[in-house]
C-alpha positions in Angstrom: 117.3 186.8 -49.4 116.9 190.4 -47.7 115.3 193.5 -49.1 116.7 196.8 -48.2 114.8 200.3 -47.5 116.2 203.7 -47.5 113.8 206.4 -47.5 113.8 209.6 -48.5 111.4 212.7 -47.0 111.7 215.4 -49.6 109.3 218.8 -50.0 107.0 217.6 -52.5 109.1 220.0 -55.4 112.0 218.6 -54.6 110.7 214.7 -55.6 111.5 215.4 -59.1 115.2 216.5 -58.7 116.0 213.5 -56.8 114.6 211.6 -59.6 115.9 213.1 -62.3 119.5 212.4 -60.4 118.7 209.3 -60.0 117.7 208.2 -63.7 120.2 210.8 -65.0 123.1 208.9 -63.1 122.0 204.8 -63.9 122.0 204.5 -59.9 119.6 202.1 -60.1 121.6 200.0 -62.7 124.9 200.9 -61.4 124.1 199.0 -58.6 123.0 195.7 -60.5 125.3 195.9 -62.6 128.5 195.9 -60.3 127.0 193.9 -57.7 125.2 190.7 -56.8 121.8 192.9 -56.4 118.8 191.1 -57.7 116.1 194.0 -58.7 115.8 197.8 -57.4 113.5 200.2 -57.3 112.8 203.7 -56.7 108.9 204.8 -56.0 107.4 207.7 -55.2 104.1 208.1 -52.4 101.4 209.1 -54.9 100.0 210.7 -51.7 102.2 213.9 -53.0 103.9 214.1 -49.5 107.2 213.8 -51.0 108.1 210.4 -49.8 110.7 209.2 -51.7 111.5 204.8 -51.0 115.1 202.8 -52.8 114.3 199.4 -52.5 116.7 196.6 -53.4 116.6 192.8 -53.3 120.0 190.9 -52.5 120.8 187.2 -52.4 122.2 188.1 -48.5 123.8 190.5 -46.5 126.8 190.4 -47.9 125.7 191.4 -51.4 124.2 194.7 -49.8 127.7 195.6 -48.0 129.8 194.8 -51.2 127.5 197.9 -52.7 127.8 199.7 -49.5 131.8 199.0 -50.0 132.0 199.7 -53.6 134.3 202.7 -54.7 132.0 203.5 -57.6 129.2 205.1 -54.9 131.4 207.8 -54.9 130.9 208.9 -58.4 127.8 210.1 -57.2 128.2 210.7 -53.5 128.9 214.0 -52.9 126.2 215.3 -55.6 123.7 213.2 -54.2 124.2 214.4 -50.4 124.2 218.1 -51.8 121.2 217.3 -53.6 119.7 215.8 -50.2 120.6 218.4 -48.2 117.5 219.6 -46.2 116.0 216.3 -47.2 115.3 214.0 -44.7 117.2 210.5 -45.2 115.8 207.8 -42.6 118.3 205.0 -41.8 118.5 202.6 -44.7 116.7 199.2 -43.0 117.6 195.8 -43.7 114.6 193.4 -44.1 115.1 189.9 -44.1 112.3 187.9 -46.9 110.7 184.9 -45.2 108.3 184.5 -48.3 106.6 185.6 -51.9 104.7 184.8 -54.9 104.5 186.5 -58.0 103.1 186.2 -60.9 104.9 185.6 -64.5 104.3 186.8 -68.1 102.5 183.7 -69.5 
């Protein structure tokens, strides 16, 4: 199982925008939905710096690059790189999981 990373370094009034793209457009749930992604996230540093992280879990490596493949990303590709222009977009990073635990709704 891997995680992946992208991160986002926004000015802090520009957090919101990317957000509201990001909610507005299902991104999150696009994702899920058309691949074999497990659970993703979008958070926000409550430092107010304007860190912006997308998280996803994937069964493998291959799940990731069928999203990275997918034709649907370009619904949204070209108003999400205007909307991150100026915004600095760090390499997306691939982490593989060796372990977790978590706890479940009794």
């Amino acid at each position: 199982m891997i995680r992946t990373v992208l991160t986002l370094r926004a000015a802090p009034e520009r957090v919101e925008e990317i957000l509201d793209f990001y909610r507005r457009e299902q991104i999150l749930q696009e994702s899920l939905d058309l691949t074999r992604a497990l659970a993703s996230e979008i958070s926000v540093a409550a430092d107010g710096s304007g860190e912006v992280i997308v998280t996803a879990l994937w069964p493998d490596e291959r799940a990731y690059q069928e999203w990275l493949d997918h034709p649907a990303r370009e619904r949204t590709g070209p108003a999400l790189r205007e909307l991150l222009e100026g915004v600095e977009v760090g390499a997306g990073k691939v982490f593989e999981i060796d372990h977790g635990v978590s706890k479940h709704d009794a």
